[in-house]
C-alpha positions in Angstrom: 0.0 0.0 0.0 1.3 3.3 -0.7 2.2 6.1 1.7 0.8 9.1 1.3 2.2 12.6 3.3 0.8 15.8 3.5 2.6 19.1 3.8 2.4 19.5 6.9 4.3 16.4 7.5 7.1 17.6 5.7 7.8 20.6 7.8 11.3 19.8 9.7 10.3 19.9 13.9 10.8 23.0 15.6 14.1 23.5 17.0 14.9 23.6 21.1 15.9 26.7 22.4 19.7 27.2 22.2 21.7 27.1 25.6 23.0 30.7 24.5 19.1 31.5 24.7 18.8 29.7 28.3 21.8 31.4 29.5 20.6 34.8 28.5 16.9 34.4 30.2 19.0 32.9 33.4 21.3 36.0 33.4 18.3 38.5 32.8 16.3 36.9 35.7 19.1 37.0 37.5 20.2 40.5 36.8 16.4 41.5 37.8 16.1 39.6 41.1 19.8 41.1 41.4 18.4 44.7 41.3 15.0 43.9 43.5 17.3 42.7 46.2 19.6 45.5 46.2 16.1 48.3 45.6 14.6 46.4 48.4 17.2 46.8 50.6 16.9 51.0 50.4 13.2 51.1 50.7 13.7 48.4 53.9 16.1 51.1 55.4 13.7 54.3 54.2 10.6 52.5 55.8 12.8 51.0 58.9 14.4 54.2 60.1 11.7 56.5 58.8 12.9 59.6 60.8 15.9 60.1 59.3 13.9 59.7 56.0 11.3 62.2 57.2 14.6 64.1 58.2 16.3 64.0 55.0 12.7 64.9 52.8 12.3 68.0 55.7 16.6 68.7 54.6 15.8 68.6 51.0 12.7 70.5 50.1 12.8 73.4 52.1 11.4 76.0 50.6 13.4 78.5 50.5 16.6 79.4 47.6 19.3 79.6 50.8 19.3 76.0 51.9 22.3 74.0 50.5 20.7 70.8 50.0 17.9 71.6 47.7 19.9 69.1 45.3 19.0 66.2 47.6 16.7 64.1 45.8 19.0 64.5 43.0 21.3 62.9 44.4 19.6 59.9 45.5 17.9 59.5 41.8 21.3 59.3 40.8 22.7 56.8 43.6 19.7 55.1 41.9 20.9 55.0 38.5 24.1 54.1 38.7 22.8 50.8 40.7 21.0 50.1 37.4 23.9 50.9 35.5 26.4 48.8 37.0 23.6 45.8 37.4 26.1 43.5 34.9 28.8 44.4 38.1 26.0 43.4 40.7 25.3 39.4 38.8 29.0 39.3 38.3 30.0 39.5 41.7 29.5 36.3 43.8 26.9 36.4 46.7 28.6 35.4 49.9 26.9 36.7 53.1 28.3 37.6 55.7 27.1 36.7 58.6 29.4 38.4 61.2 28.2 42.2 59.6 25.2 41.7 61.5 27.2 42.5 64.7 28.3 45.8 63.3 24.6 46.0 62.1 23.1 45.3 65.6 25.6 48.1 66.7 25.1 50.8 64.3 21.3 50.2 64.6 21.6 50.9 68.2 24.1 54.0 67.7 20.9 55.4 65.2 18.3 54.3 68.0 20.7 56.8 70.5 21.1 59.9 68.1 17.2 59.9 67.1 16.2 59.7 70.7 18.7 62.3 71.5 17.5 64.5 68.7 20.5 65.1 67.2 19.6 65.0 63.5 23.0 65.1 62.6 24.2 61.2 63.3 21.1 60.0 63.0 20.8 61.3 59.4 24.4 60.3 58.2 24.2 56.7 59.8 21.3 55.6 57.8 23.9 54.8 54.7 26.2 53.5 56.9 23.5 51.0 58.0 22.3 50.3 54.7 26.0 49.9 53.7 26.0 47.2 56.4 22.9 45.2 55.3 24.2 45.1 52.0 27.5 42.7 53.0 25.7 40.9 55.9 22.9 40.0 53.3 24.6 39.5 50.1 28.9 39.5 51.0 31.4 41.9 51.0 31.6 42.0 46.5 28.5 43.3 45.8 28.7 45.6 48.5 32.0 46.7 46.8 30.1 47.3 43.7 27.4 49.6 46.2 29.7 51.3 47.9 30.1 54.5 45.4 26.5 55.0 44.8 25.8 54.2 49.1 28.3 56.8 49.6 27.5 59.2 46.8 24.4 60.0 49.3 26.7 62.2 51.6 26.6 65.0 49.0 23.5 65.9 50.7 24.3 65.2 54.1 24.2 68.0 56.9 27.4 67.9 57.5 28.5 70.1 55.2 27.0 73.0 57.5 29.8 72.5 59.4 32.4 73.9 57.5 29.3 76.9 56.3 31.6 79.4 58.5 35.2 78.5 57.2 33.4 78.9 53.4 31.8 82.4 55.1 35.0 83.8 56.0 37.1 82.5 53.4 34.4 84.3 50.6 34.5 87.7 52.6 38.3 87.5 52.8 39.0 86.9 49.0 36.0 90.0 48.3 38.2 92.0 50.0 41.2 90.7 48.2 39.1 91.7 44.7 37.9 95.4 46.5 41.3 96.2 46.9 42.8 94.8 43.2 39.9 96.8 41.6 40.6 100.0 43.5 36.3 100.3 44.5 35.7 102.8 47.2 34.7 100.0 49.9 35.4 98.8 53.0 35.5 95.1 54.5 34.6 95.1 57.9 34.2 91.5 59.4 31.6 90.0 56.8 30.0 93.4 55.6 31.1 95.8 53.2 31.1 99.5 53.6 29.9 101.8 50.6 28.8 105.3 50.1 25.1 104.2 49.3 25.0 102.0 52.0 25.9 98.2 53.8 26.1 94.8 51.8 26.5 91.8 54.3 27.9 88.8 52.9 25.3 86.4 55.2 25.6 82.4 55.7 23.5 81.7 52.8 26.2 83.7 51.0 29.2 81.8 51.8 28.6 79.4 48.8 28.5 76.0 50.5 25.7 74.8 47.8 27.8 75.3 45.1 31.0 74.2 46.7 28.9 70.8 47.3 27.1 70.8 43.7 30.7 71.4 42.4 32.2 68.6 44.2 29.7 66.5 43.6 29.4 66.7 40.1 33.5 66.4 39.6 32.9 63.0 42.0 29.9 61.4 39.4 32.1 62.8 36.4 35.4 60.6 37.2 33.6 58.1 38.3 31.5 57.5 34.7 35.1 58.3 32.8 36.4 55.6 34.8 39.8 57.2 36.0 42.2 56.2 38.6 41.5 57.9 41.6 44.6 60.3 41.5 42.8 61.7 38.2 39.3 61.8 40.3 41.3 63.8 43.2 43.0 66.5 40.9 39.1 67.0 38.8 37.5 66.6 42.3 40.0 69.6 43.5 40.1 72.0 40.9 36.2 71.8 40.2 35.3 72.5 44.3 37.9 75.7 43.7 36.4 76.7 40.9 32.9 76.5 43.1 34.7 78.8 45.3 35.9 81.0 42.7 32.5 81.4 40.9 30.7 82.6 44.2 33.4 85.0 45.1 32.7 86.2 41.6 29.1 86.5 42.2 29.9 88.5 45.6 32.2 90.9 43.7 29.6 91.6 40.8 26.8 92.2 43.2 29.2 94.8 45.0 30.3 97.0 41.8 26.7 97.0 40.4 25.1 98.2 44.2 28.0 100.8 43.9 27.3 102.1 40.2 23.2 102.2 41.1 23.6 103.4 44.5 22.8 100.6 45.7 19.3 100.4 43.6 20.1 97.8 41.4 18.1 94.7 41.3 20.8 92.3 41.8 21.1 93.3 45.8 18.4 91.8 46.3 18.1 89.0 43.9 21.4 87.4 43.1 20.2 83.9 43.7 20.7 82.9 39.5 23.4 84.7 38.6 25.7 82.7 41.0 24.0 79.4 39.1 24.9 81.1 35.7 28.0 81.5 36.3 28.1 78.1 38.1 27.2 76.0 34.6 29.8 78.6 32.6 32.5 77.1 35.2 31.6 73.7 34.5 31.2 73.7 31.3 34.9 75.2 31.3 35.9 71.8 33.5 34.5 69.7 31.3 36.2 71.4 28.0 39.2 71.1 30.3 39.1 67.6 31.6 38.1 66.7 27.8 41.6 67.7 26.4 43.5 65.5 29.1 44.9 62.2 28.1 42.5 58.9 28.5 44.0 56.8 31.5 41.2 54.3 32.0 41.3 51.8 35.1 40.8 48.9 33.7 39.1 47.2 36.8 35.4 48.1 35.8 35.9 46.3 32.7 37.3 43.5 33.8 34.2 42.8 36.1 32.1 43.4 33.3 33.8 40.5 31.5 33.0 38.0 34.4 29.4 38.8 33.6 28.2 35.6 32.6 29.4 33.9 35.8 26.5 33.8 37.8 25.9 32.9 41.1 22.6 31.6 41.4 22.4 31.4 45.3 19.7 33.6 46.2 20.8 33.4 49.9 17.0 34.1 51.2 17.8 33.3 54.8 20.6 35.5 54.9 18.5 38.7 53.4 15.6 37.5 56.0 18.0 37.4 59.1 19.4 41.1 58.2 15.8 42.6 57.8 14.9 41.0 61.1 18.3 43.0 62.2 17.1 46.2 60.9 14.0 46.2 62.3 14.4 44.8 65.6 15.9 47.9 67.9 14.0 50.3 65.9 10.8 48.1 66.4 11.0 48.2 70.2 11.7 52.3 69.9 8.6 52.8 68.2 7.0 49.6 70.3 8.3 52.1 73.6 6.7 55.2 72.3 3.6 53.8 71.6 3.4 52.0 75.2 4.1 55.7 76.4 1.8 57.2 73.6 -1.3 56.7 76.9 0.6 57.8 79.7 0.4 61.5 81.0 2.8 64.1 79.3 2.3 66.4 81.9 4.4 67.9 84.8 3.7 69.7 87.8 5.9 72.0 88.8 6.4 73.3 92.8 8.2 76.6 94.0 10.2 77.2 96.6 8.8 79.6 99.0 11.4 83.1 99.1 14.4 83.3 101.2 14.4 85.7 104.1 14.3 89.2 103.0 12.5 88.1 99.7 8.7 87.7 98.6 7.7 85.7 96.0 6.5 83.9 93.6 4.8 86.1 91.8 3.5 85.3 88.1 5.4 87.8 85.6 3.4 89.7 83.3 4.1 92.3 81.2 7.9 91.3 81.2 10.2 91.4 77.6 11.0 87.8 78.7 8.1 85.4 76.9 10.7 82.3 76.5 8.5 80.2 74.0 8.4 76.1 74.2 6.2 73.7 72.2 4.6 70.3 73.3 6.0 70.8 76.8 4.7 69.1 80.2 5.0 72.1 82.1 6.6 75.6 82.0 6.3 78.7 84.4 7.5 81.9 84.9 7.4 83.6 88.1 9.8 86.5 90.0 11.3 87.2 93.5 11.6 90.4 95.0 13.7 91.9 97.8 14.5 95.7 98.6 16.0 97.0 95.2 16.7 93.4 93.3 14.5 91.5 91.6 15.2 87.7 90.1 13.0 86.6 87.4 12.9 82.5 87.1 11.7 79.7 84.2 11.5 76.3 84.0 9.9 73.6 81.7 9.3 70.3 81.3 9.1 67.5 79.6 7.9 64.4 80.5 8.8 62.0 77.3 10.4 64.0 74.5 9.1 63.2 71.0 9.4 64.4 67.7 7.6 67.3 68.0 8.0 67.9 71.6 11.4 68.3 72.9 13.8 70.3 74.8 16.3 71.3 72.1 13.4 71.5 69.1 14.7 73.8 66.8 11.5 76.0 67.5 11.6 76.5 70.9 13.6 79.8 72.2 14.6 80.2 75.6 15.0 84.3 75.2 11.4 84.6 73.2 10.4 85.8 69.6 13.4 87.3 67.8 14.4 90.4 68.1 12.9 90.9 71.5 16.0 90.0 73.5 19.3 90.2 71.8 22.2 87.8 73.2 25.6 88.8 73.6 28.5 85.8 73.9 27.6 82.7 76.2 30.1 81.5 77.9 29.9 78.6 81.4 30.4 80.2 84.7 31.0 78.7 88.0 29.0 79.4 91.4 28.5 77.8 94.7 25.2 75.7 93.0 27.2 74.6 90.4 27.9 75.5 86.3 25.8 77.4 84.7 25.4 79.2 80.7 25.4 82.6 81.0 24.0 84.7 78.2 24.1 88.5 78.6 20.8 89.9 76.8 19.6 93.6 75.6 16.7 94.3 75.9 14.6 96.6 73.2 14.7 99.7 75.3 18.6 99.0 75.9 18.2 97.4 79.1 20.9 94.8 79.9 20.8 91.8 82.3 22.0 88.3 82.5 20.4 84.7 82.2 21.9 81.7 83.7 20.4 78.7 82.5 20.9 74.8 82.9 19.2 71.5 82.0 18.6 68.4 84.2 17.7 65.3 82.7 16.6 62.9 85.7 19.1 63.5 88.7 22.1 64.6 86.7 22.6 68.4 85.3 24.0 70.1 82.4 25.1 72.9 81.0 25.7 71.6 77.4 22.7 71.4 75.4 23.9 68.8 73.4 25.7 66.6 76.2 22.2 66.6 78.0 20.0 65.6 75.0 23.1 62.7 74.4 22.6 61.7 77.8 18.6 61.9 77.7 19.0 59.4 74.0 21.0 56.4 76.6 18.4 57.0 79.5 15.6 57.0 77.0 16.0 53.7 76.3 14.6 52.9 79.4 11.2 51.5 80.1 10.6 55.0 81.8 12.2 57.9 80.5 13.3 60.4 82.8 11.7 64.1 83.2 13.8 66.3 81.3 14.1 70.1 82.2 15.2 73.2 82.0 15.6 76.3 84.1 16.6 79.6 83.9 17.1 82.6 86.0 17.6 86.3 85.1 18.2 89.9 86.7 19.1 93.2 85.7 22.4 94.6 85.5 22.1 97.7 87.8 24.2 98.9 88.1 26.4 96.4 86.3 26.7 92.6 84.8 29.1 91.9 87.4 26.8 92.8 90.4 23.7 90.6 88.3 26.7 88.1 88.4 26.7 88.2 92.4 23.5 88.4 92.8 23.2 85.1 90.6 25.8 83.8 92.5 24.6 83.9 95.9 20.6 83.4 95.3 20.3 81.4 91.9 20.2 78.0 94.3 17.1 79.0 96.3 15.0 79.9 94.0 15.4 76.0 91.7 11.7 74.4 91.3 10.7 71.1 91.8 9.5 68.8 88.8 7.7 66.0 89.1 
């Protein structure tokens, strides 16, 4: 019998995918569970230690055209990026926890628990990469961190702690405007960080000093050598000249404002808004840096691309137990924070406060009113104001409270002002002073009419005192940490100098232990 065949039947069979094919959906699935791990690590940390996430969102979009750190977010969309960029880097690396990182972890964890319960924004900010850092190797091994640590790190160029060098930058901008004043011959006259001219006063402020550009500048030098790919004594020398160009540019800015307030007698528009011409002349000194760092011989490091070649060695290991045993170490300390504020969340945040009755020879307390002393505190416990009275002298005394500090309730808030509304008392120099009750800070204050006296002030946080702001909030973040948190005060005490500080210094000296409330 004959065979008969259609043509379908003489269609060859479909091919099986090629193992180039299978190892090219292995390494993309790879690549993308690479990425989520690495994503999920950041939001972990952002959503773990909120805080200092709230902090940094509060850092980078204030609202006004002074802050330095306005850049922030782009910054972290670029610490994003470059992730992405490098993911070949992240697959070729071999994952290899490591396990002993969650000590440091544990430790750091607890150092950021400390500096957000002691309010100092500072630390608690700036540890958050260091911690996310950590994760990173206990979770997925010391070579893909590697790989994370330029983009982790790339995050400090909109850290606060730039501010700390804002004065050096102040001074060092007034002292080169009166370098340019003189060259140029201008009729003006540098006197600490304001200039002197015949239509009136320019002051060369804080926001002035040109910190954001010096950071901008520096950071854009930073990202620029590292996508060339240089050796890092290349990336040092761009880094350099590109943060003294940043320099350059504002003292340039300073100088330009000054001629043009002297040719309009001071009318022109640019003493008052000068905010964009320092950014145009910003992008002109880049763009001179990049024609410049264009022209210099290629030296490539060749240690990016050689990772890059290892790309197709994967590691397939997706070391679940590790990344669940670092998350649990994330979360645990600031957990039982949040777990301890919200056991404390029912409790009374109130304070009574007792006075003592007046000396002999004294009457008292009395409730002030109609003072130029309204010290101002928000969310506290308790506060009071009263004075003491003898024949001639008169001491006026404060002292809040706070239960449990918080957030937005808490000794050192940045809102809260010890001498009142600005303006109303003017402070002079603070400096400690000793007295037979112990330290205190003295500020010497004027008063609207002209009036002078002297404030002493200390904190007390449970049974120990201070006269260090941020000593006592350090000490408040250990004791904190406690089941119950200690009361945590301050108190203050003021008198007039008549007819001189140093008498209001006796006076202080001899009485200021008498007339120290009770809190409870």
């Amino acid at each position: 019998m004959a065979n008969y065949t259609t043509p379908e039947d003489c269609e060859p069979p479909v091919a099986a995918s090629s193992p180039a094919a299978r190892t090219d959906d292995v390494l993309q699935s790879t690549v993308l569970g690479r990425l989520a791990t690495v994503y999920g690590f950041w939001i972990a940390a952002a959503l773990l230690y909120w805080p200092s996430a709230l902090g940094l969102n509060a850092l980078w979009t204030q609202p006004s055209e002074e802050e330095p750190f306005t850049h922030g977010y782009l910054v972290l969309l670029i610490s994003l990026w470059l992730i992405f960029r490098d993911r070949k880097r992240l697959v070729a690396a071999p994952l290899r926890a490591a396990p002993r990182a969650l000590i440091a972890l544990m430790v750091l964890s607890a150092m950021w628990v400390w500096a957000w319960r002691a309010e100092i924004r500072e630390i608690h900010l700036m540890l958050l990469p260091v911690i996310l850092f950590t994760a990173i190797v206990a979770a997925l091994g010391w070579r893909i961190a590697r790989v994370l640590a330029f983009p982790i790190g790339y995050l400090y160029f909109a850290m606060p702690m730039w501010t700390d060098i804002n004065g050096l930058v102040q001074t060092l901008s007034a002292r080169m405007t009166g370098v340019l004043i003189w060259i140029s011959g201008l009729p003006a006259y540098l006197l600490g960080n304001y200039v002197q001219l015949p239509g009136g006063t320019i002051e060369i402020a804080q926001s002035c000093s040109g910190l954001h550009a010096l950071i901008v500048g520096l950071a854009l030098a930073t990202l620029y050598g590292e996508l060339s790919g240089e050796p890092l004594r290349r990336r040092l020398q761009w880094i350099g000249v590109m943060g003294a160009l940043s320099l350059l540019v504002n003292w340039v800015r300073i100088f330009t404002v000054i001629v043009a307030a002297y040719f309009t007698d001071m009318h022109s528009s640019l003493v008052k808004n000068h905010y964009w011409l320092g950014w145009w002349l910003f992008a002109a000194a880049f763009a001179g840096f990049l024609w410049w760092t264009g022209r210099q011989p290629a030296t490539h490091d060749d240690r990016r691309a050689g990772a890059r070649k290892d790309a197709g060695d994967v590691n397939s290991d997706s070391g679940a137990a590790h990344v669940a045993a670092t998350v649990f170490a994330l979360a645990l300390l600031p957990a039982l924070a949040y777990g301890m504020d919200w056991a404390h969340s029912g409790a009374s945040a109130l304070v009574a406060i007792t006075w003592p009755r007046a000396p002999a020879g004294w009457s008292g307390p009395q409730p002030v009113t109609g003072d130029d002393w309204h010290p101002h505190f928000v969310g506290a416990g308790g506060e009071s104001l009263v004075d003491y009275r003898d024949a001639g002298r008169r001491i006026e005394v404060f002292t809040v409270g706070y239960r449990i500090q918080t957030q937005s309730a808490k000794l050192l808030g940045y809102w809260n002002h010890l001498l009142g509304k600005p303006g109303e008392l003017k402070p002079g120099t603070t400096r400690i002073v000793k007295s037979r009750s112990g330290e205190w800070r003295e500020t010497p204050v004027v008063g609207r009419t002209g009036a002078r006296s002297l404030i002493w002030s200390r904190y007390r946080v449970g049974r120990y005192v201070f006269v260090r702001p941020r000593l006592s909030q350090a000490w408040y973040g250990l004791e904190a940490l406690a089941l119950h948190p200690p009361i945590s005060s301050l108190t203050a005490v003021r008198t007039a100098c008549l007819p001189d500080c140093k008498t209001a210094r006796n006076t202080l000296n001899a009485v200021a232990a008498d007339f120290q409330p009770s809190i409870r």
